[in-house]
Kinemage of the C-alpha trace (Angstrom):
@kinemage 1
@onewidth
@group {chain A} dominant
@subgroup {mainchain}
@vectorlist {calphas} color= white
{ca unk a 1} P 31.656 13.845 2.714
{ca unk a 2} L 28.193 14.440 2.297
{ca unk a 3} L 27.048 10.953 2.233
{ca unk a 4} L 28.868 10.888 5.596
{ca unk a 5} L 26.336 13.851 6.968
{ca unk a 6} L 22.976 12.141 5.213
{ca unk a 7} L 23.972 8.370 7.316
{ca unk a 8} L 24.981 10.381 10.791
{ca unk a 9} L 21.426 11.707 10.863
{ca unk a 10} L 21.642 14.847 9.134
{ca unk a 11} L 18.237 16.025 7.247
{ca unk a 12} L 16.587 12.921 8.955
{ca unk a 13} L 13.049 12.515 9.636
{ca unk a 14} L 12.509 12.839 13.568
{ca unk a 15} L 9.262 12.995 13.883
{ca unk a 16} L 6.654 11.246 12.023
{ca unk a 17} L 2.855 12.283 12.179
{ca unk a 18} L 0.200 10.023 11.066
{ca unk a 19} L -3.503 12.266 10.360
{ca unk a 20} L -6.832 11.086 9.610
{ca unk a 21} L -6.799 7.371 10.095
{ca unk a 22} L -10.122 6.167 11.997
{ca unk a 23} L -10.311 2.008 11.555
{ca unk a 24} L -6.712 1.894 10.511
{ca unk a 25} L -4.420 1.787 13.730
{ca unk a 26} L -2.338 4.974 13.412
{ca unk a 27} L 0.780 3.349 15.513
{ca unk a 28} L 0.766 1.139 12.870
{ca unk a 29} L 1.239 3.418 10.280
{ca unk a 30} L 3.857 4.897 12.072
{ca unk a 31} L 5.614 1.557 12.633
{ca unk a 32} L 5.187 0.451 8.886
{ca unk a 33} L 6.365 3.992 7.942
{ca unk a 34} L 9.558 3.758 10.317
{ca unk a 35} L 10.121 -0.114 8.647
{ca unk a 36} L 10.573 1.880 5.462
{ca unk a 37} L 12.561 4.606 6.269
{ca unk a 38} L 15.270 2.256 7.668
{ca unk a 39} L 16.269 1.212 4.325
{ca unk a 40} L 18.115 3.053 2.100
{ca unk a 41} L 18.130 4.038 -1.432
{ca unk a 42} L 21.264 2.734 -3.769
{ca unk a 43} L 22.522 1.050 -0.591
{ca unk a 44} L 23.989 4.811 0.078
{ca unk a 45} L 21.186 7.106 0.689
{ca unk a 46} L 19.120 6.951 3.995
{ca unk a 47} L 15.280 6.899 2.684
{ca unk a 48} L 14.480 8.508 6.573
{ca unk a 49} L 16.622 11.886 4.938
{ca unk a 50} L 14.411 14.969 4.269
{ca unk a 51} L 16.072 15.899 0.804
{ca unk a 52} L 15.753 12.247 -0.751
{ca unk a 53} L 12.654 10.593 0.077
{ca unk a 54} L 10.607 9.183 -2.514
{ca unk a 55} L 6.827 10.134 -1.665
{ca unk a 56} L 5.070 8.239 -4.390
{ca unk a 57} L 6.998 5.449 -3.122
{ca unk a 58} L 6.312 5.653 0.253
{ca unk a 59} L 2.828 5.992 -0.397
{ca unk a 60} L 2.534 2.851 -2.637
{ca unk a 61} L 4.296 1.228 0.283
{ca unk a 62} L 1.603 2.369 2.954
{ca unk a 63} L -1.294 1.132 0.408
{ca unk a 64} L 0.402 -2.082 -0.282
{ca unk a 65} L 0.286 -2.888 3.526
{ca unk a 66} L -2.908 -1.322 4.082
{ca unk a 67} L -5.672 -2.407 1.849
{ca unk a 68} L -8.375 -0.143 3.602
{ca unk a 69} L -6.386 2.563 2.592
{ca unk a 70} L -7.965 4.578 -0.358
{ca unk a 71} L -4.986 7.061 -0.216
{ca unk a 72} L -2.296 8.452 1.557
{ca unk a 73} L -0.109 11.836 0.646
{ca unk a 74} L 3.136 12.322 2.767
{ca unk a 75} L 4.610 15.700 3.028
{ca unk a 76} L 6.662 17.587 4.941
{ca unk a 77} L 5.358 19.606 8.423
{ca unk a 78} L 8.910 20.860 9.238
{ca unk a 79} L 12.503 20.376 8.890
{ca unk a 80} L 12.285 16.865 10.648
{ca unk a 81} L 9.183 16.127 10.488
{ca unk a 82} L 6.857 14.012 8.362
{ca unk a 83} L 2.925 14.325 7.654
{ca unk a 84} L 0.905 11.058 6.446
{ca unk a 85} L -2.529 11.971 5.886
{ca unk a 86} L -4.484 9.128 5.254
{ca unk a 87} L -7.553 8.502 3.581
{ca unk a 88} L -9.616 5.530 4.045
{ca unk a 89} L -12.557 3.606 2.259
{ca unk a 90} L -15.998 4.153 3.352
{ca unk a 91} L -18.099 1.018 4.081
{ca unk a 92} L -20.536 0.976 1.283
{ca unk a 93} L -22.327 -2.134 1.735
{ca unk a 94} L -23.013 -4.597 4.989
{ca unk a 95} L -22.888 -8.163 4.343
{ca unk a 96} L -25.094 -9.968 6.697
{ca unk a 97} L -24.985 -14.234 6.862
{ca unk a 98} L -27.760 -14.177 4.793
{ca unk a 99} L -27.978 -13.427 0.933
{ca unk a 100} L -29.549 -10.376 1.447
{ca unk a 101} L -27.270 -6.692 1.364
{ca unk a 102} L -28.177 -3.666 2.996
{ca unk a 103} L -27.221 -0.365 1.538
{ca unk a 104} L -25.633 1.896 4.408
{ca unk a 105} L -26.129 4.854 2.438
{ca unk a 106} L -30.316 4.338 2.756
{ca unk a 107} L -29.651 4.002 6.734
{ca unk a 108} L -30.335 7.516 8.495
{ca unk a 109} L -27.873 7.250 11.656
């Protein structure tokens, strides 16, 4: 019975927010996010359902697809709702055509 109320939609993520991404496209976070939660855990369990998803999962996904992602968390804003906050690498370096590297941290912008 209550596998019944966790695939009719019950506990499911609605809403998914995606904070803090600059050079990563945030609709595509959302649409790599959504490609996960359509699966399901143990062929049973909805992964989109509030009670059972697997954050440290998730996240592994989101940096597996993203490599300019440093980090991610996930966590819950409401009921139906799910936070990404993600963090992204900082260009350290600029690699010209030439040989020669220029340290963006000794550039005043």
């Amino acid at each position: 019975m209550i596998v019944v109320g966790l695939n009719r939609g019950w506990g499911a993520f609605r809403t998914i927010t995606i904070l803090g991404a600059r050079a990563i496209d945030p609709e595509n976070v959302r649409v790599q996010v959504e490609k996960y939660l359509a699966s399901s855990r143990w062929w049973v369990i909805p992964r989109r359902n509030a009670l059972f998803y697997d954050q440290s999962a998730l996240v592994s996904f989101l940096r597996a697809n993203f490599p300019r992602m440093k980090a991610a968390t996930a966590s819950l804003g409401s009921w139906n709702t799910l936070n990404i906050t993600v963090y992204e690498r900082d260009a350290q370096n600029l690699f010209c055509s030439t040989t020669q590297t220029i340290d963006l941290d000794l550039i005043a912008c």
